[in-house]
C-alpha positions in Angstrom: 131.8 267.1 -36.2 129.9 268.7 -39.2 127.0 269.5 -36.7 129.3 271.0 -34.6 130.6 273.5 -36.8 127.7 273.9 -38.0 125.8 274.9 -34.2 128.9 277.0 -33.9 128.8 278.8 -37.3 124.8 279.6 -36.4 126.0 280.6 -32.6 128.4 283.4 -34.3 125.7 284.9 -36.5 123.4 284.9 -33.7 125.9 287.4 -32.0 126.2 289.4 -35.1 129.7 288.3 -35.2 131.7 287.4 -38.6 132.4 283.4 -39.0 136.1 283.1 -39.7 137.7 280.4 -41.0 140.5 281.0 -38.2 138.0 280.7 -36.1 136.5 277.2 -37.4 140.3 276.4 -37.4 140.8 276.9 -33.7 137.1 274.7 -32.9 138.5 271.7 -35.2 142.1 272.1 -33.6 140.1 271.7 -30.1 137.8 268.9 -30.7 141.2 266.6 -31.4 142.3 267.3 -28.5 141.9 264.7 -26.0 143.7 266.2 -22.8 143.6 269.9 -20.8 145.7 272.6 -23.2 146.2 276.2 -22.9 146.3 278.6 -25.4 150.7 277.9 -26.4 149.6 274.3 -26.8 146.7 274.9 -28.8 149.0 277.4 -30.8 151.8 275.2 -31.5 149.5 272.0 -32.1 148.1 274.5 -35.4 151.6 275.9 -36.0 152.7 272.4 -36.5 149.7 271.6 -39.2 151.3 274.8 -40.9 148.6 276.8 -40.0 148.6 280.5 -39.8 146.9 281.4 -36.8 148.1 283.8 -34.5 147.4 283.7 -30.8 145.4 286.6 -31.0 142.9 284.6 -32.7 143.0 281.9 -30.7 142.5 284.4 -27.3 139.3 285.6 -29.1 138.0 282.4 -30.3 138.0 280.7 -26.6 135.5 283.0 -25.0 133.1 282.3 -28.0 133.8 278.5 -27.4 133.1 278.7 -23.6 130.1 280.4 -24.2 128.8 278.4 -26.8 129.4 275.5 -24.5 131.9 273.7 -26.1 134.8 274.0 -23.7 135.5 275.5 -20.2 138.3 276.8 -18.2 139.2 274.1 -15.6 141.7 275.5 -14.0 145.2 277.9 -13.9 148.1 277.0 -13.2 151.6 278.8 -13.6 149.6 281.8 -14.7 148.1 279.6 -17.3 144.6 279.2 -17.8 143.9 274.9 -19.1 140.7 274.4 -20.8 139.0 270.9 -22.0 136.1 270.3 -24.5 132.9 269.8 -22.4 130.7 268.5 -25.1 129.1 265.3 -24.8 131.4 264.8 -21.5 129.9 264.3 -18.0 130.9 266.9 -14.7 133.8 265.1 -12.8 136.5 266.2 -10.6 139.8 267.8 -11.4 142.7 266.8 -8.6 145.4 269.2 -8.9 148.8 268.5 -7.0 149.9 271.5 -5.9 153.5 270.4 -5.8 154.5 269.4 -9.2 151.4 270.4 -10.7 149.6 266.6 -11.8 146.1 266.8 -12.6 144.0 264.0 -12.2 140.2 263.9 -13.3 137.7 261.7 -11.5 134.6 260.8 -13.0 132.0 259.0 -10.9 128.3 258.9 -12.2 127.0 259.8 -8.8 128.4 263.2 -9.2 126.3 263.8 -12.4 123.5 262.4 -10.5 123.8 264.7 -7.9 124.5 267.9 -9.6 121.4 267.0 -11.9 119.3 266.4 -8.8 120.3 269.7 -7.8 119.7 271.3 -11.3 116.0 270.4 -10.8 115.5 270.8 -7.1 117.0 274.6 -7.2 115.1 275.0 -11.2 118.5 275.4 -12.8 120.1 275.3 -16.1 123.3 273.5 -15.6 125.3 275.6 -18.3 128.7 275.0 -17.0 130.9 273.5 -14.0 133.9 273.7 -12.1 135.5 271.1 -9.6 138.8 271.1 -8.3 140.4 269.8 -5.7 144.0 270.9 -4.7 146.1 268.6 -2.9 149.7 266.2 -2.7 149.4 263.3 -5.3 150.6 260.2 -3.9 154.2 260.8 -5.9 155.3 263.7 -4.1 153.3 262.4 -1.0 156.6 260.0 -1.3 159.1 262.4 -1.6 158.4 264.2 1.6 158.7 261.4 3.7 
């Protein structure tokens, strides 16, 4: 994690931004977490460590984080935007009921394969992705019939 701050601390001086210690705050807070949040989870997680963050800081920390790589927006819902920690994690699929609002991921090593054949074929520089798939989920498949 050390490097990680670290890459993110030189990534804000690069932008001839300040590096805040709210702002290492909100990267440790997200590498922890291990499902989708939004910005009220991510909030609360810190308010419950005590922390004095306001969501204001956390609004301006994500885009740094997207862009730095870190995490991505995977998808809104409710007029929430969820996000995940992409580092070291391979492209997949996000299933998305659109009836009670399940989110399922998918990971299948063929899709990695074929977005990386891809990459090369069309001389890209896979920076980011974004895979959903909106459906019913088996559940409230049932409680229709």
């Amino acid at each position: 994690m050390k490097n990680l701050i670290e890459d993110f601390k030189n990534f804000i001086k690069k932008k001839g931004l300040k590096y805040t210690s709210e702002r290492e705050e909100v990267l440790r807070e997200i590498l922890e977490v291990e499902d989708h949040f939004d910005v009220d989870t991510l909030y609360f997680r810190l308010k419950n460590k005590n922390s004095k963050i306001s969501k204001a800081s956390i609004y301006r920390t994500l885009p740094l984080l997207i862009e730095a790589g870190y995490i991505q927006e995977v998808y809104k819902q409710a007029g929430h935007s969820y996000y995940e920690v992409t580092f070291n994690k391979l492209p997949h699929l996000h299933f998305i009921c659109i009836s009670c609002g399940r989110v399922d991921e998918v990971m299948d090593p063929r899709l990695n394969q074929l977005i990386k054949e891809h990459e090369q074929e069309k001389n890209y520089k896979l920076l980011s992705y974004h895979l959903e798939i909106f459906g019913i989920c088996s559940n409230c498949k049932e409680a229709l019939k």
